[in-house]
Structures are given as C-alpha cells and as structure tokens.
VONU-273422 format. One record per atom (N, C-alpha, C): y, x, z. Coordinates in steps of 0.1 Angstrom, whole numbers, plus 5000, padded with zeros to 4 digits. Layout:
REM residues N
YXZ...
This chain:
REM residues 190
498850085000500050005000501250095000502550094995503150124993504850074994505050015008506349935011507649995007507650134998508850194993509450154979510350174974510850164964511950214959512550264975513850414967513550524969514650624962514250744963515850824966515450934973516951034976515951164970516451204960515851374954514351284944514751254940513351174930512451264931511151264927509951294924509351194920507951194919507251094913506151054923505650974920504250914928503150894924501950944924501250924922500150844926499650734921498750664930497450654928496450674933495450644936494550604950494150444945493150394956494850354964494350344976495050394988496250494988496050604982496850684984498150714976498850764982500650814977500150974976500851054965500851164963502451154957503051254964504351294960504851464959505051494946505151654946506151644951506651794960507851854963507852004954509251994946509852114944509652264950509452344946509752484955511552474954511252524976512552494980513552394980512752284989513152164987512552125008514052095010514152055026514751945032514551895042516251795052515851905062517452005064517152095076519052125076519252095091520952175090520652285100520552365099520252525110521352565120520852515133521252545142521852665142521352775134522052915138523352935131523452845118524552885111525252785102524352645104524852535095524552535083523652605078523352565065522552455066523152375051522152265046521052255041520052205042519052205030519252025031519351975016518851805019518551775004517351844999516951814990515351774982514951774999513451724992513451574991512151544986511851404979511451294991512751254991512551115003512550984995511050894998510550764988510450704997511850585004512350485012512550355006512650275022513050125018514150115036515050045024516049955040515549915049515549945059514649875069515849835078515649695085516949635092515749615109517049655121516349645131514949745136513749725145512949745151511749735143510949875140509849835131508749985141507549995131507150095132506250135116506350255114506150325103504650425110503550415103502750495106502250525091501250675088500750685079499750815082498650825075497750935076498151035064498351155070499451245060498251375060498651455046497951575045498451655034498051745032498351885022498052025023497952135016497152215011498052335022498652335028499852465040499452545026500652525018500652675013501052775016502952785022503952865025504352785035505052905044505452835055506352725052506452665062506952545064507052375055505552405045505052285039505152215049505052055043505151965053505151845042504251765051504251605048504851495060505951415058507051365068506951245070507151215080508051035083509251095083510050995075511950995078512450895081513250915092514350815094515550855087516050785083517650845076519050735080519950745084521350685083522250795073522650895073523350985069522451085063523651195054523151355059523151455066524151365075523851445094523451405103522551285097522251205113520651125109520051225110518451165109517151275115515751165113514251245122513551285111513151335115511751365107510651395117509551365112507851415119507151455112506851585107506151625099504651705104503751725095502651815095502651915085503352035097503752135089502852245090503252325082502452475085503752595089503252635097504652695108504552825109505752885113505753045106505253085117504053025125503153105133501953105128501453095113500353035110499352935116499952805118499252735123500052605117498752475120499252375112499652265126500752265123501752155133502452075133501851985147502751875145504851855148505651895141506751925145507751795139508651775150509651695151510851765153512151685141513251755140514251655143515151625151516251485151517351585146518151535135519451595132520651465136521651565142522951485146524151585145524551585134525351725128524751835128523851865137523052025135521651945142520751975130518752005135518952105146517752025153516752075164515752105154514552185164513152205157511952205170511452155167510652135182508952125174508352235174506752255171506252185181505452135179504651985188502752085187501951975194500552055191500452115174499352185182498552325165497252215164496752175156495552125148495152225138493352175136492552245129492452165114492652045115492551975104493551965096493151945080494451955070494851775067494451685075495151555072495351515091496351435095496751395105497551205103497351135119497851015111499751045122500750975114501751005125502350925125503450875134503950745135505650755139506750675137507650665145507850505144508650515155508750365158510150345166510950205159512150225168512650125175513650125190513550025197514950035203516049945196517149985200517750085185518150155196518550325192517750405197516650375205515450465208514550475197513850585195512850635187511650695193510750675189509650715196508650805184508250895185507451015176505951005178504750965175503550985183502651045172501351105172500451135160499051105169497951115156496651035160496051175154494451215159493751295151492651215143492751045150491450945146491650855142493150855143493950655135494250595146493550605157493450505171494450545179494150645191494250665198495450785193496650705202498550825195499050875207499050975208499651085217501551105212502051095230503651115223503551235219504751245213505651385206506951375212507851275211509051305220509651145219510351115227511350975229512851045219513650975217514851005219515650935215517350935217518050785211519050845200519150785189520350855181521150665175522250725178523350605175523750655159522650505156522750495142522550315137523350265123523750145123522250035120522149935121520849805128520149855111520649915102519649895087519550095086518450165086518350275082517350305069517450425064516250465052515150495059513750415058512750465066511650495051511050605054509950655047509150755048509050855035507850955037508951075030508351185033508751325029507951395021508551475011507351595008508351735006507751825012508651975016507952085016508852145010508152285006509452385007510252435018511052515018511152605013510352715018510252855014509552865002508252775002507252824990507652784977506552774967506652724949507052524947506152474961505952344958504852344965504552174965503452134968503252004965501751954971501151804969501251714981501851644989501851585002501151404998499951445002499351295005499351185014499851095012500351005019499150835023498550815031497350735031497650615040497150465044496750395051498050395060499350365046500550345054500650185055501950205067502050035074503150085079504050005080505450015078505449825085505749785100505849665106506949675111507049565111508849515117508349425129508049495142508149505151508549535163508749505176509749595186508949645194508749765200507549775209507849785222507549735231507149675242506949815253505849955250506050005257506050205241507850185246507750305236507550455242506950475247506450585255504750605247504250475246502750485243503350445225503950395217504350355207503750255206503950145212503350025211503849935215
C-alpha cells in the first residue's frame, strides 16, 4: 500500500507486491550540521499532507553501502523544522537505528546496533509530541526518544531514501500504514 503521492527531490518508485523501492542519488541528505550549519535537503522525500494525530509505521531495508545510507520515516513542516528515523549504516560500521529532530540546527542521536539488514519503524504524533519506536518482529516497539517540536495541525509525513557520502542506493520500503490516530499511551507508541 502506498498512502503517498508527493514528492520533495523526486525519484521514482518502484513497486512490487507490497513493496516501495525508492533510489536515492549519491549525496543526497535532510541534515543541518550542528558544527557548522551546513545544509543537506536533498534526498528523495515520497509524502502525503497529513492533518492532526496519526501514526506512520513501515518495515524498512537496504544494502549499507557507504556510511550513512539510510531508509527513513519523515516528518516535515519546513527546511528547518523536521524528524527523521532512519536505519542507517553509521560511521561506526554498524547498522543503526538513529533519530535526527531538526529545529534550525540537526541533532543526531544513534539509537540501538542490529544485525539484520531490514527493521520495522514507527513515528507517531500526539499534539506536538512525537514519539520514535522500531520493532525487530513487527509486534513488539521499543522507544527511541519522545519529543515535542511546534509545528502547524497539517505536516509532510513519509518515507526517505539517503545516501550521503556514498554513489546511491536502493531503500525498500514494506507493510506501510500510515493511521490517523491519537495514541493514548506515547511512550509505548500506542
């Protein structure tokens, strides 16, 4: 299923069965650098308006080519004011789960190392709270972080595909759901 229908940095989609496949460009990011303010906001974000309280899950994967591939959930309001959750490959060689909130300048916060190259991940929002969680089994979601960002009742919610440093890559996108819901207890994402 596939509840998107725009795009910020186009790419294409490929579908099969179930699945979304979206190439990213070599050197293609959403990152503002804490150390110095540079921008990156040019990878391929495939969104829909979302108004209010929903939650966005999907089972994400890709091939860690170069550091910091990555397959994403996005929130977006702006170019300075958005999350991301990705399953990245991190310049510690290891494949991680990392969450980034930007609000004029990115954070970066590496979350657990996993062994496996697909992961399921979720955000979910309640208010101006956000909630981050990821699954190794689809079921059972472990947090990643809470946080609140003052942003207006309709945001861009979707998927990412990123390949900073490296040539490109393939970010698979599976068994998404995207519900307009409020959750009840956002600590557990539910």
């Amino acid at each position: 299923m596939n509840p998107f229908g725009k795009w910020l940095n186009e790419s294409r989609v490929d579908v099969k069965d179930n699945l979304l496949q979206i190439p990213a460009p070599g050197k293609t990011d959403y990152f503002i650098n804490p150390e110095n303010g540079d921008v990156k906001n040019n990878a391929p974000f495939l969104y829909a308006d979302v108004q209010g309280d929903f939650i966005l899950r999907a089972k994400v994967r890709h091939d860690f080519l170069s550091k910091y591939d990555g397959a994403a959930l996005f929130i977006m309001d702006s170019d300075q004011r958005w999350a991301k959750l990705c399953y990245e490959y991190t310049d510690f060689n290891t494949y991680a789960v990392v969450s980034v909130v930007t609000d004029g300048v990115s954070d970066d916060a590496n979350g657990p190392n996993l062994t496996d190259k697909s992961v399921w991940l979720q955000i979910g929002r309640k208010d101006n709270a956000f909630s981050m969680h990821y699954s190794t089994d689809g079921t059972e979601y472990r947090m990643v972080r809470v946080f609140n960002l003052n942003v207006p009742e309709t945001l861009k919610v979707g998927i990412v595909s990123q390949s900073p440093t490296g040539e490109g890559l393939v970010s698979d996108f599976s068994e998404i759901q995207l519900e307009k819901v409020t959750m009840k207890q956002i600590r557990a994402g539910k």
